[in-house]
PQR file with spaces between the fields and no chain letter, atoms N, CA, C, O and H, PARSE charges and radii, in Angstrom:
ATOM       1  N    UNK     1      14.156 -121.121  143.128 -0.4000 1.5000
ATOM       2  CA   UNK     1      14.156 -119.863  142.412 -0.0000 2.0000
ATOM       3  C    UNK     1      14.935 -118.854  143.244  0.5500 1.7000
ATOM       4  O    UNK     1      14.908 -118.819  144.474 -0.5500 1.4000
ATOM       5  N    UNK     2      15.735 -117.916  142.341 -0.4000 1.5000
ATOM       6  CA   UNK     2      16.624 -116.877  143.587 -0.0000 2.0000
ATOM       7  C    UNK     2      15.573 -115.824  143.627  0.5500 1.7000
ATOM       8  O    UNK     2      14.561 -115.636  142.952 -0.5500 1.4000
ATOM       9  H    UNK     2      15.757 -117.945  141.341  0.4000 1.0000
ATOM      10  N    UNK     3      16.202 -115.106  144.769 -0.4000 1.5000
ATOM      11  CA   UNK     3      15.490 -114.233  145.220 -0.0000 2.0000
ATOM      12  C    UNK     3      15.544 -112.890  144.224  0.5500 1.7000
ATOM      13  O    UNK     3      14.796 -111.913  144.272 -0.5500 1.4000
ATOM      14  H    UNK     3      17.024 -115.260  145.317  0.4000 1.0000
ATOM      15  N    UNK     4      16.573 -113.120  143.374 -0.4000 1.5000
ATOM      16  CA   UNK     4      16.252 -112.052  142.121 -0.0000 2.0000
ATOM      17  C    UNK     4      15.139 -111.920  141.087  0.5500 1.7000
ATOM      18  O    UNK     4      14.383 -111.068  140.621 -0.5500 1.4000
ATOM      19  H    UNK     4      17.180 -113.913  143.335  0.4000 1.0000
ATOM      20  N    UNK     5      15.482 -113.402  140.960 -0.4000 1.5000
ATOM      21  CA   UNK     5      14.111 -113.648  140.052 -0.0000 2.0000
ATOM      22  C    UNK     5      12.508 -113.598  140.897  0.5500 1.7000
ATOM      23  O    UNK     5      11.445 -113.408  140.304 -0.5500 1.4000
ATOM      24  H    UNK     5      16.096 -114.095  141.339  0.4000 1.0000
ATOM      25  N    UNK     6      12.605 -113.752  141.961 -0.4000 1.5000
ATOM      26  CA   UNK     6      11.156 -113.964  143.036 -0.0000 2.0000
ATOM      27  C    UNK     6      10.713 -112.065  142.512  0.5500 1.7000
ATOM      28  O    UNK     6       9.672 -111.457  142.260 -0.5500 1.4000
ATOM      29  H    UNK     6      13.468 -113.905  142.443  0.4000 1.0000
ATOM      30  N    UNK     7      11.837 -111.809  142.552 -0.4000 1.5000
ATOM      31  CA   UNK     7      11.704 -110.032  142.693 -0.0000 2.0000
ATOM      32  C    UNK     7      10.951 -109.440  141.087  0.5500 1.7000
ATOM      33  O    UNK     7       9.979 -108.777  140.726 -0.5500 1.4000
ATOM      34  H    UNK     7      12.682 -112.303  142.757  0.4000 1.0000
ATOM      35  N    UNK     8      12.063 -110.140  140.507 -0.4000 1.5000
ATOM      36  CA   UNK     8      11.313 -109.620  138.591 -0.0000 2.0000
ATOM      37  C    UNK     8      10.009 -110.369  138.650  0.5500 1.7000
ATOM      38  O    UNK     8       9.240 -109.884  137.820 -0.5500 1.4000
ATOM      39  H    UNK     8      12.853 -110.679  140.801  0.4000 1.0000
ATOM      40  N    UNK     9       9.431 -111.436  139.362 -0.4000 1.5000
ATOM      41  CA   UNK     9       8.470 -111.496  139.288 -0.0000 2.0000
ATOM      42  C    UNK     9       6.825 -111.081  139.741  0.5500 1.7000
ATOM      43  O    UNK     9       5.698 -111.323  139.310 -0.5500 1.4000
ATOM      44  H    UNK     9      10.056 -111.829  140.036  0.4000 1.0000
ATOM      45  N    UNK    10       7.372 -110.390  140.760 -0.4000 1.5000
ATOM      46  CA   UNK    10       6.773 -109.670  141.401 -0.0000 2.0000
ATOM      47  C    UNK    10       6.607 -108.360  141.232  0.5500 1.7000
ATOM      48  O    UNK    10       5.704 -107.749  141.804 -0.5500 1.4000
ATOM      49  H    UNK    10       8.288 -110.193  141.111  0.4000 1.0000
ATOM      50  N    UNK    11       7.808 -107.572  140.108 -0.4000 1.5000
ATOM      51  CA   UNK    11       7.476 -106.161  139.700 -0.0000 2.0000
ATOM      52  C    UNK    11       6.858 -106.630  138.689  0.5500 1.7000
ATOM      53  O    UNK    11       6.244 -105.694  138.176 -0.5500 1.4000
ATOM      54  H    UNK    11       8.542 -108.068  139.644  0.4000 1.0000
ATOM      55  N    UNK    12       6.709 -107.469  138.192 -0.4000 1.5000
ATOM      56  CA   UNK    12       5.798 -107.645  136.289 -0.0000 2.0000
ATOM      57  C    UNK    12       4.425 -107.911  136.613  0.5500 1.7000
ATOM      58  O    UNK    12       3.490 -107.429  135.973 -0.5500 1.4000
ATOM      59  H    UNK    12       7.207 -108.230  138.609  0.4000 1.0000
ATOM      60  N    UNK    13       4.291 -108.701  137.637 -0.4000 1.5000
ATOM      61  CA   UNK    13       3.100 -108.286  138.459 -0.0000 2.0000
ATOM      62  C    UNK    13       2.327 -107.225  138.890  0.5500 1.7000
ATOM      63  O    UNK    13       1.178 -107.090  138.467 -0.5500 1.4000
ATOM      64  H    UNK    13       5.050 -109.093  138.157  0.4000 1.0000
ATOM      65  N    UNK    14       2.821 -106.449  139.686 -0.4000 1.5000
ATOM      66  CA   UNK    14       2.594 -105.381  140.151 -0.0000 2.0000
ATOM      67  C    UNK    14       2.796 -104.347  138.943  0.5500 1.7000
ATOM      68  O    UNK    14       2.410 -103.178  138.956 -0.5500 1.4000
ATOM      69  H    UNK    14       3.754 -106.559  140.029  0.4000 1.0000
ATOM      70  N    UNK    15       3.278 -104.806  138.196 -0.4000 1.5000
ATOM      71  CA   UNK    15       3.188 -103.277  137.020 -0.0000 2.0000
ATOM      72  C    UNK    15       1.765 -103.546  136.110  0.5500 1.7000
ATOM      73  O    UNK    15       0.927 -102.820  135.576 -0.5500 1.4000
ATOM      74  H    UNK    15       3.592 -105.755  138.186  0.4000 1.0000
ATOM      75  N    UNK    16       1.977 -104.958  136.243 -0.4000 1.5000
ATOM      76  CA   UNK    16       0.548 -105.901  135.215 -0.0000 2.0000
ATOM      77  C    UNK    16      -1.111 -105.495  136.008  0.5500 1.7000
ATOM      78  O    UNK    16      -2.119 -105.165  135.385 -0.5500 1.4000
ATOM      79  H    UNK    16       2.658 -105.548  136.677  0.4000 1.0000
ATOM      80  N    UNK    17      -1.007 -105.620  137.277 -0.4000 1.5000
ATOM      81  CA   UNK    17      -2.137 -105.205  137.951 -0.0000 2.0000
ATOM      82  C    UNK    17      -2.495 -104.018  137.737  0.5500 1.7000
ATOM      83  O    UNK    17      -3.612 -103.807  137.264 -0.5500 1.4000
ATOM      84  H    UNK    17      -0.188 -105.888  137.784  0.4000 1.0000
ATOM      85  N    UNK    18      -1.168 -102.430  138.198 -0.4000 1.5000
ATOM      86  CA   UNK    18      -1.371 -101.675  138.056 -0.0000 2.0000
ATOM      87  C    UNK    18      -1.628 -100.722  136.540  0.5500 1.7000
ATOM      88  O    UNK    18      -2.013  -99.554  136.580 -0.5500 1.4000
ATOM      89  H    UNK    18      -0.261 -102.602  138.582  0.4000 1.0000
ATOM      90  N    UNK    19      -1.460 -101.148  135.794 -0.4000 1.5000
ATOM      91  CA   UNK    19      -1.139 -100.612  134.066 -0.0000 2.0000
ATOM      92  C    UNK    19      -1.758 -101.129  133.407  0.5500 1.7000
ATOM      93  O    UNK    19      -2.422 -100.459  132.616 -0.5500 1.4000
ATOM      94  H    UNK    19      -1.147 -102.097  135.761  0.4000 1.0000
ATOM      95  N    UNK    20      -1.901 -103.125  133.386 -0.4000 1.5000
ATOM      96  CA   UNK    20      -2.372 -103.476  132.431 -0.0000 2.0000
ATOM      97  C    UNK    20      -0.891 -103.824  131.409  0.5500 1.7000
ATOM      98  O    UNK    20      -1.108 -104.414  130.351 -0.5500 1.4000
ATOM      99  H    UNK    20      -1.362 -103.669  134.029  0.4000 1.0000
ATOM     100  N    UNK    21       0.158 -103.556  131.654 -0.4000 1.5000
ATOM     101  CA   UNK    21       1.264 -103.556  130.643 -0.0000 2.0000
ATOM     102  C    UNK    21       2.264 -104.574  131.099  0.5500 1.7000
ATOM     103  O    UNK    21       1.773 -105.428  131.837 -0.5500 1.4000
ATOM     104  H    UNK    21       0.334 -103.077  132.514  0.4000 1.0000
ATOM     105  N    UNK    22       3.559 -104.701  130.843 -0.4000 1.5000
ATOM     106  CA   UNK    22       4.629 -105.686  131.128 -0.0000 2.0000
ATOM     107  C    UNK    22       5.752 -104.611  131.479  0.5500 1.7000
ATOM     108  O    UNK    22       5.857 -103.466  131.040 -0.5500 1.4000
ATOM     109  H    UNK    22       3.958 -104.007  130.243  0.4000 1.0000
ATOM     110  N    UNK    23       6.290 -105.059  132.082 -0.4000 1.5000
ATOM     111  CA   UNK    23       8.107 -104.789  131.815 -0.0000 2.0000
ATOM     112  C    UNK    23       9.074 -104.990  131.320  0.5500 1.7000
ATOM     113  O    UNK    23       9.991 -105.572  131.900 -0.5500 1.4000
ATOM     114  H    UNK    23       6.205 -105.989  132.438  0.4000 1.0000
ATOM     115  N    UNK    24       9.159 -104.465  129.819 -0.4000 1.5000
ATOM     116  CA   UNK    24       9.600 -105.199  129.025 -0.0000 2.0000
ATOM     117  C    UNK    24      11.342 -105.259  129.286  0.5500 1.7000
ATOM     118  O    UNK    24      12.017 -106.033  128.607 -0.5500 1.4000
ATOM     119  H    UNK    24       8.414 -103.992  129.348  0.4000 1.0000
ATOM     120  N    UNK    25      11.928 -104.442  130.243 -0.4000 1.5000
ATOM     121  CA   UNK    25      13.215 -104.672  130.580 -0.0000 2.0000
ATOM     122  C    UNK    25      13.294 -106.524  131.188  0.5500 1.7000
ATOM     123  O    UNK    25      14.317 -107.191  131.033 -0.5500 1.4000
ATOM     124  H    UNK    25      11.379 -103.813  130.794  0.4000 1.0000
ATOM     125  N    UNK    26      12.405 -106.915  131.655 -0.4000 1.5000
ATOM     126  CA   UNK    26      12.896 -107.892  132.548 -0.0000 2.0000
ATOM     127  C    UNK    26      11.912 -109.077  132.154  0.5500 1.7000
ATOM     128  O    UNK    26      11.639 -110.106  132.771 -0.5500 1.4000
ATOM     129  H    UNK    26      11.574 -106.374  131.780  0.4000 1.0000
ATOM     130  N    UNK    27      11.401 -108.531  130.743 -0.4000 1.5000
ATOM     131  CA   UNK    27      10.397 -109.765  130.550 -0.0000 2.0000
ATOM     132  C    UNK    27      11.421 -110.700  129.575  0.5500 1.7000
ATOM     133  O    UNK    27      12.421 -110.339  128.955 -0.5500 1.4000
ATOM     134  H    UNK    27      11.623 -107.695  130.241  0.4000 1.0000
ATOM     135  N    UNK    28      10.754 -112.125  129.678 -0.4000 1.5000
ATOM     136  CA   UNK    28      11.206 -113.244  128.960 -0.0000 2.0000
ATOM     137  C    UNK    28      10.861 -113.099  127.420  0.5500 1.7000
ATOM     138  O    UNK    28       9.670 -113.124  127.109 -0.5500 1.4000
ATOM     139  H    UNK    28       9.941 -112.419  130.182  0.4000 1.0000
ATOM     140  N    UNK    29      11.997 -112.922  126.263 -0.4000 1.5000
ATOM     141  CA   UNK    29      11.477 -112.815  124.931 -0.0000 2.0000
ATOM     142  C    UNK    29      10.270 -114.251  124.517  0.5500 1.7000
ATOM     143  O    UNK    29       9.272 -114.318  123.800 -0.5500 1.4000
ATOM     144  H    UNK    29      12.964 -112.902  126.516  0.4000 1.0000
ATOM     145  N    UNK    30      11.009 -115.249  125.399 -0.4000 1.5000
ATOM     146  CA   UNK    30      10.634 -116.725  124.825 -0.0000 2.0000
ATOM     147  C    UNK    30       9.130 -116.858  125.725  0.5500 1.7000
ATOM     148  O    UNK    30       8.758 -118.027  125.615 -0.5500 1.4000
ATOM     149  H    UNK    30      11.820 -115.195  125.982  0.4000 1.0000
ATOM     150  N    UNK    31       8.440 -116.295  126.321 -0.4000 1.5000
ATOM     151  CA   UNK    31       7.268 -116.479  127.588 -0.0000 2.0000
ATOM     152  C    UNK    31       6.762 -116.992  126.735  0.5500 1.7000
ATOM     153  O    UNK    31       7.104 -116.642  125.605 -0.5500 1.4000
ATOM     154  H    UNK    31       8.742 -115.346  126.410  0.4000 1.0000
ATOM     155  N    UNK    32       5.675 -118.097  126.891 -0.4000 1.5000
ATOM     156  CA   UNK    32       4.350 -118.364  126.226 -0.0000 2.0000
ATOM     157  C    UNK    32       3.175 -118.787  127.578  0.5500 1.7000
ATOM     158  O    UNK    32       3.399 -119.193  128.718 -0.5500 1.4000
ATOM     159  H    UNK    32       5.398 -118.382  127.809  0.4000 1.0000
ATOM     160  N    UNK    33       2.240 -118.568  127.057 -0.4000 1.5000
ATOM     161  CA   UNK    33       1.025 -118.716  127.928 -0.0000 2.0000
ATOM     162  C    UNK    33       0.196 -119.832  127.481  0.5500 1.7000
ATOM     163  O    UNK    33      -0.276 -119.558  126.377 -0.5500 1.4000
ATOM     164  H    UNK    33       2.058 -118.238  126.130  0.4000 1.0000
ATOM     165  N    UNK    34      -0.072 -120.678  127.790 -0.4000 1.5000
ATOM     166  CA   UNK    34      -1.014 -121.738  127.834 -0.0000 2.0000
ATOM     167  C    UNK    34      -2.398 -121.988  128.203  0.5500 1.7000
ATOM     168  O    UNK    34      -2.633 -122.568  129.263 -0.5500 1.4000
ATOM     169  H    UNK    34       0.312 -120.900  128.686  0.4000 1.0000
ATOM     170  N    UNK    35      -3.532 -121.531  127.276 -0.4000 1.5000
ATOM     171  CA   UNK    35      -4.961 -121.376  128.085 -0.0000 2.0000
ATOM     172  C    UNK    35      -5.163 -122.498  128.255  0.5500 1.7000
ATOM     173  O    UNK    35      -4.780 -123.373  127.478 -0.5500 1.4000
ATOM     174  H    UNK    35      -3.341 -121.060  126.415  0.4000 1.0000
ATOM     175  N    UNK    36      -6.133 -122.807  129.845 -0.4000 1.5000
ATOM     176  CA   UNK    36      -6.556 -124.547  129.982 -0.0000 2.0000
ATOM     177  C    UNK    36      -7.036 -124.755  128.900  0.5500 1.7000
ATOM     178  O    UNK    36      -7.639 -123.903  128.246 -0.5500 1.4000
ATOM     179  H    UNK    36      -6.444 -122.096  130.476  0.4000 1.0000
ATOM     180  N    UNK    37      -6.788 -126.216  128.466 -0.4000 1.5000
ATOM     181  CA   UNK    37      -7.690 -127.027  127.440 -0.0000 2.0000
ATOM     182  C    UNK    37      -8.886 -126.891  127.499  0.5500 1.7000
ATOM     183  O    UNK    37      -9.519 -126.812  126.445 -0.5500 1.4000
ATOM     184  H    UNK    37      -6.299 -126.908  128.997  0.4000 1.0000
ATOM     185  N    UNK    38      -9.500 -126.830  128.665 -0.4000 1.5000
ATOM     186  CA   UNK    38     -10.906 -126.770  128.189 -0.0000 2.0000
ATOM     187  C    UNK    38     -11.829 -125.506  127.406  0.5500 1.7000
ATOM     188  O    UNK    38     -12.860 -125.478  126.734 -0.5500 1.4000
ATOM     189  H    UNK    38      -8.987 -126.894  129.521  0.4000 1.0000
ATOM     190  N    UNK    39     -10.737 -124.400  127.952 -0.4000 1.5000
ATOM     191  CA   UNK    39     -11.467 -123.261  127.537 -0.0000 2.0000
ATOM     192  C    UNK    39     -11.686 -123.108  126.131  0.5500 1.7000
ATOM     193  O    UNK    39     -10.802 -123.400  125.325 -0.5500 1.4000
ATOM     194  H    UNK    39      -9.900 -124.423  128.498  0.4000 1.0000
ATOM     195  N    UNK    40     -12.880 -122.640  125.761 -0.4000 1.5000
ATOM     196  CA   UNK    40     -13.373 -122.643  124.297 -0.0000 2.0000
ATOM     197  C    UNK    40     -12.066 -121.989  123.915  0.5500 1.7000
ATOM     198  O    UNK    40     -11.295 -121.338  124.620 -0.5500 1.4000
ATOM     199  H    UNK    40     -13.597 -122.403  126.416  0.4000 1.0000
ATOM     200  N    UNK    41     -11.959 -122.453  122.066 -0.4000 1.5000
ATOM     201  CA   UNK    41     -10.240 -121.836  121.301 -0.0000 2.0000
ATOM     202  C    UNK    41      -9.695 -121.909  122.320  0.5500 1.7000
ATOM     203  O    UNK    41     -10.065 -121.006  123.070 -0.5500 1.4000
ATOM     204  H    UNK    41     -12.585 -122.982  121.493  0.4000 1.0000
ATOM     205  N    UNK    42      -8.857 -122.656  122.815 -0.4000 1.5000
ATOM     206  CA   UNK    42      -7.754 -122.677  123.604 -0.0000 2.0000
ATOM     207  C    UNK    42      -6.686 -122.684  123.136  0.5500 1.7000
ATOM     208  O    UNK    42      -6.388 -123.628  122.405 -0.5500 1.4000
ATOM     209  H    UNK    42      -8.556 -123.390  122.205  0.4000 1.0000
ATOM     210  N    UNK    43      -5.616 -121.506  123.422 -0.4000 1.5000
ATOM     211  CA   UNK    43      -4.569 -121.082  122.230 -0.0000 2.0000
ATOM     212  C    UNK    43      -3.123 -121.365  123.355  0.5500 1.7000
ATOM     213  O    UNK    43      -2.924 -121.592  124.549 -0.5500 1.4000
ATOM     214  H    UNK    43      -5.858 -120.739  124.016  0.4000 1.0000
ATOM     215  N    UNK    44      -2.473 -121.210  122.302 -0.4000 1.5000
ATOM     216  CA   UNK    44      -1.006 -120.911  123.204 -0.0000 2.0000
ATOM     217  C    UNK    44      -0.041 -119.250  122.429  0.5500 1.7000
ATOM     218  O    UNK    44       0.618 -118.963  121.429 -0.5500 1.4000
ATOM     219  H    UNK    44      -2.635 -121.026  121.332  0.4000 1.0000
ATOM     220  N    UNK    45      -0.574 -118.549  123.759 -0.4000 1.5000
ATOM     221  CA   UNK    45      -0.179 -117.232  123.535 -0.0000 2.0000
ATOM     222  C    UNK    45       1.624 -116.518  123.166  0.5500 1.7000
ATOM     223  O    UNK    45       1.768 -115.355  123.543 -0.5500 1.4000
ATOM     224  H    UNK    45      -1.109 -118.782  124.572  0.4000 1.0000
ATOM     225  N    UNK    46       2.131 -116.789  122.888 -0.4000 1.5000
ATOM     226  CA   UNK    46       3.583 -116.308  122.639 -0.0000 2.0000
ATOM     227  C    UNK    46       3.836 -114.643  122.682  0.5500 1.7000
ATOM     228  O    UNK    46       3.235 -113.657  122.255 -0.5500 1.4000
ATOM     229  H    UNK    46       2.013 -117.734  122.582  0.4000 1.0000
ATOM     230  N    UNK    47       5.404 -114.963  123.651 -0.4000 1.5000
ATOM     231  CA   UNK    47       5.822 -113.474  123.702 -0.0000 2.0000
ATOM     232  C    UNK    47       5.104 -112.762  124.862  0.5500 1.7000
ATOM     233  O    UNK    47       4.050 -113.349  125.105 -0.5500 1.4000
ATOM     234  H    UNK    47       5.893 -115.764  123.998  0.4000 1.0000
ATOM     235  N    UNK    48       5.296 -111.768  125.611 -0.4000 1.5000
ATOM     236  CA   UNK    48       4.754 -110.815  126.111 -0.0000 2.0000
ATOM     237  C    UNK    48       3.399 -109.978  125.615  0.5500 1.7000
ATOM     238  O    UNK    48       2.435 -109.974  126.380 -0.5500 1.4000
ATOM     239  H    UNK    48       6.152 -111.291  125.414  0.4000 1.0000
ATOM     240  N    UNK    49       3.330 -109.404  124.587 -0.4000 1.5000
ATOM     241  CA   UNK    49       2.760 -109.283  123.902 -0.0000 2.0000
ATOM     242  C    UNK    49       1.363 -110.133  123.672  0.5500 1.7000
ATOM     243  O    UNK    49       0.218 -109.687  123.752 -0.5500 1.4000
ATOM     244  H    UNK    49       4.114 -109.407  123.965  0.4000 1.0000
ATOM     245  N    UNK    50       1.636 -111.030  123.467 -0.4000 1.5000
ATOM     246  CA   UNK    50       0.616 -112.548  123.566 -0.0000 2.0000
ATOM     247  C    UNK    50      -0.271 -112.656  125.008  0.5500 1.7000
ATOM     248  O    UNK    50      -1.469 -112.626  125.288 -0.5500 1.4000
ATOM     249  H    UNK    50       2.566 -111.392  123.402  0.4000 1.0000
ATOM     250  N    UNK    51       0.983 -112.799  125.754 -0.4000 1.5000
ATOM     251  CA   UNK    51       0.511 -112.913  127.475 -0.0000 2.0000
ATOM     252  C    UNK    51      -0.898 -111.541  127.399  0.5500 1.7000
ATOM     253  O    UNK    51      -2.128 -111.601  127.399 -0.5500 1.4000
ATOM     254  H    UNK    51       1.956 -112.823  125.526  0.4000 1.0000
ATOM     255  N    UNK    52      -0.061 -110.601  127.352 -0.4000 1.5000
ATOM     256  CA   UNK    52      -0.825 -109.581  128.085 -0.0000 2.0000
ATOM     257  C    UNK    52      -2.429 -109.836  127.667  0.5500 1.7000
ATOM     258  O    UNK    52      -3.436 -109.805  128.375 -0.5500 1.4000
ATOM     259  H    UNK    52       0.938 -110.552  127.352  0.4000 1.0000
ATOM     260  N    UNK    53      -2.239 -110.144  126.006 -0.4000 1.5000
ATOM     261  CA   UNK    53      -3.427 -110.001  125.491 -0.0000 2.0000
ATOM     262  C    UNK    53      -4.250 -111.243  125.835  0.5500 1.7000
ATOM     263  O    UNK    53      -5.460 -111.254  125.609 -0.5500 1.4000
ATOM     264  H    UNK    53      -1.421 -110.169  125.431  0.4000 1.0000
ATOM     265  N    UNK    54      -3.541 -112.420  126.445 -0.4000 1.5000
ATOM     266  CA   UNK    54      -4.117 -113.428  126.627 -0.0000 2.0000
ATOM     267  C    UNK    54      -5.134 -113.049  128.162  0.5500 1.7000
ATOM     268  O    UNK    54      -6.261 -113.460  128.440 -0.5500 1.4000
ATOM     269  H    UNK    54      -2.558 -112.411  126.628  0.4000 1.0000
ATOM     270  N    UNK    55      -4.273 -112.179  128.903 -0.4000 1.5000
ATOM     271  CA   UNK    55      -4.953 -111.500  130.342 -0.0000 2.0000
ATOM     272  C    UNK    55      -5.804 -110.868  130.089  0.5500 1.7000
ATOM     273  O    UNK    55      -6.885 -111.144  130.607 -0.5500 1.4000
ATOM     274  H    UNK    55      -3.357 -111.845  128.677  0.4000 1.0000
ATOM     275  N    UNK    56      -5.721 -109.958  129.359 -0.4000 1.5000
ATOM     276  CA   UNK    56      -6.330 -109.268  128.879 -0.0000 2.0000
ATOM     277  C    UNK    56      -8.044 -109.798  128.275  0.5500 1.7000
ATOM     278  O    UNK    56      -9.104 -109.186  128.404 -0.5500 1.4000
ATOM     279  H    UNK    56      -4.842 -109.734  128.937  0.4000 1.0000
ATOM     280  N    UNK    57      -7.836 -110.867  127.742 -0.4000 1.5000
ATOM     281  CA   UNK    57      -9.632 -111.222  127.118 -0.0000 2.0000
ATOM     282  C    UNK    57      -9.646 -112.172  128.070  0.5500 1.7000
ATOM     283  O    UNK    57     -10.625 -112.877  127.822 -0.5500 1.4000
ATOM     284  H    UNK    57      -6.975 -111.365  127.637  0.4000 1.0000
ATOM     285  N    UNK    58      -8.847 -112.746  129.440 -0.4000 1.5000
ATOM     286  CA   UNK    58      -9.028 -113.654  130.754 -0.0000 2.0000
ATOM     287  C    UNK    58     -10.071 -112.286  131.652  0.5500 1.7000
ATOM     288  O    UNK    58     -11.291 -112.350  131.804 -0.5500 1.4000
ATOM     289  H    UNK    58      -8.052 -112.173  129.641  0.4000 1.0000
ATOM     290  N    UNK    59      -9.448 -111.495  131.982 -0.4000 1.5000
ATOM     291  CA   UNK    59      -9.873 -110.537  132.925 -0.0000 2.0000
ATOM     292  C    UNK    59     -11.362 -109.703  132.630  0.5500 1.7000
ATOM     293  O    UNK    59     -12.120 -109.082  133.376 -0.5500 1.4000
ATOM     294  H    UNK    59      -8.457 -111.443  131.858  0.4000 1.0000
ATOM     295  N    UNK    60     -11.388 -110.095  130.788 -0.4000 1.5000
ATOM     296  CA   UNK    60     -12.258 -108.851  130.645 -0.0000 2.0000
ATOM     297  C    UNK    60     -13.655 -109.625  131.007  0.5500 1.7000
ATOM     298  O    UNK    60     -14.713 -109.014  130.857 -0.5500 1.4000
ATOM     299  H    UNK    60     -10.773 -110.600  130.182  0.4000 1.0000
ATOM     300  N    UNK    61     -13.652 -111.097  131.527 -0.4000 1.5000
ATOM     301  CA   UNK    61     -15.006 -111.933  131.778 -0.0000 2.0000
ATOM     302  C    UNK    61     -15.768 -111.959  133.286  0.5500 1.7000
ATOM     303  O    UNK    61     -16.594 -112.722  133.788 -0.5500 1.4000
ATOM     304  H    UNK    61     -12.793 -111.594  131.649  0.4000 1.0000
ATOM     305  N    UNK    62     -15.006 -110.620  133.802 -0.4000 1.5000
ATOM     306  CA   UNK    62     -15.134 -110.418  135.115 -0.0000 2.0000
ATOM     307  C    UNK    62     -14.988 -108.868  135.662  0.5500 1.7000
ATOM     308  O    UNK    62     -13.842 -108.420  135.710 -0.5500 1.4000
ATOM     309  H    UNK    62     -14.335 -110.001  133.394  0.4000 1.0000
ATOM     310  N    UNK    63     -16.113 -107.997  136.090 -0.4000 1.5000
ATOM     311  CA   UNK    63     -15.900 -106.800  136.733 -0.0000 2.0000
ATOM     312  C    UNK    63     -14.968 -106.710  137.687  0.5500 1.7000
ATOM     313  O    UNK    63     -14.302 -105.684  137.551 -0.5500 1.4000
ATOM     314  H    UNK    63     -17.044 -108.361  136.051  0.4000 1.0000
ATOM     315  N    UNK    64     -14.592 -107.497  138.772 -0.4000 1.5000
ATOM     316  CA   UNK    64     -13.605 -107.307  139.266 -0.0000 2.0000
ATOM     317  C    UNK    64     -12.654 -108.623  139.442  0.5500 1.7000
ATOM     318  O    UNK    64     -12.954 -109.811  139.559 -0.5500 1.4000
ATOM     319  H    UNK    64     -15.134 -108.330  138.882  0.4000 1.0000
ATOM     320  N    UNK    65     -11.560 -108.046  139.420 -0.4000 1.5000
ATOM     321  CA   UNK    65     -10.432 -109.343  140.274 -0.0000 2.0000
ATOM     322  C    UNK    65      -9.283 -109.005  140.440  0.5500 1.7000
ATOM     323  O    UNK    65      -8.897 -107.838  140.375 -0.5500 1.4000
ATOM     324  H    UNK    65     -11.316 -107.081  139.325  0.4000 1.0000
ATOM     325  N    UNK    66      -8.823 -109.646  140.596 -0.4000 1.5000
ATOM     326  CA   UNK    66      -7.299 -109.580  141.926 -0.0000 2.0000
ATOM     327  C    UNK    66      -6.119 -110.506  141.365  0.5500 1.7000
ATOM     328  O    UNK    66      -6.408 -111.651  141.017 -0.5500 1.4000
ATOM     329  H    UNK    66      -9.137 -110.594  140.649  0.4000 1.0000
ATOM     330  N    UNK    67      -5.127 -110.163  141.290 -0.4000 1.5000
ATOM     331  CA   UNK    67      -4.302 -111.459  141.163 -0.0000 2.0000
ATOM     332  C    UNK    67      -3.059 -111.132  143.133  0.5500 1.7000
ATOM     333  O    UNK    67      -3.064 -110.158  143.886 -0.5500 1.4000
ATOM     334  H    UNK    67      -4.893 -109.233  141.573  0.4000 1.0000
ATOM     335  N    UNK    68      -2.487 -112.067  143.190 -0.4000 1.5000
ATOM     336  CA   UNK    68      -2.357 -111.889  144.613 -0.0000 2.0000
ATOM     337  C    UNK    68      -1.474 -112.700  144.861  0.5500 1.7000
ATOM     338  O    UNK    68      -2.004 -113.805  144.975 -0.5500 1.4000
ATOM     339  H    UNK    68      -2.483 -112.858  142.578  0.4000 1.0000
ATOM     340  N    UNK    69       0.275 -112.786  145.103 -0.4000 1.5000
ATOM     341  CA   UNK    69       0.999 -113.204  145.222 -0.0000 2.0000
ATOM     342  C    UNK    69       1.235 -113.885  146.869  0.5500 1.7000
ATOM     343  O    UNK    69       0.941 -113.189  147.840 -0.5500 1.4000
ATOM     344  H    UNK    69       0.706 -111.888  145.010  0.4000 1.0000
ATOM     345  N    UNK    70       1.787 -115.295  147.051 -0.4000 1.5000
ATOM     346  CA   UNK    70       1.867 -115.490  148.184 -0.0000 2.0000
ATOM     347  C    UNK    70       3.230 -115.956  148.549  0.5500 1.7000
ATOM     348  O    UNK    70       3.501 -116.214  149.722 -0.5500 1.4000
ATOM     349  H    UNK    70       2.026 -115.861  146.262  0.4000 1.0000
């Protein structure tokens, strides 16, 4: 992966932690999200849009958390 892309991935991150939102300058039209199979309705989220909301009912099963790049 170049170090450009290491970078867009790391501001969509950091905007996602901080906001809750995307960047839609540098987001992928085509993204889809994949919930594990096991999880009850396990969907495949499309678009940005999709993602967020897919984080979005991921995160809301927990008072706190972190996501944390290494």
């Amino acid at each position: 992966m170049s170090q450009e892309n290491v970078e867009i991935v790391r501001t969509q991150v950091e905007r996602f932690k901080e906001t809750g939102k995307s960047s839609p300058e540098t987001a992928a039209q085509d993204i889809t999200w994949h919930d594990p199979p096991d999880f009850p309705d396990a969907q495949v989220h499309h678009g940005m849009d999709g993602v967020i909301r897919a984080l979005g009912v991921w995160s809301s099963a927990w008072t706190e958390w972190r996501i944390e790049l290494n």
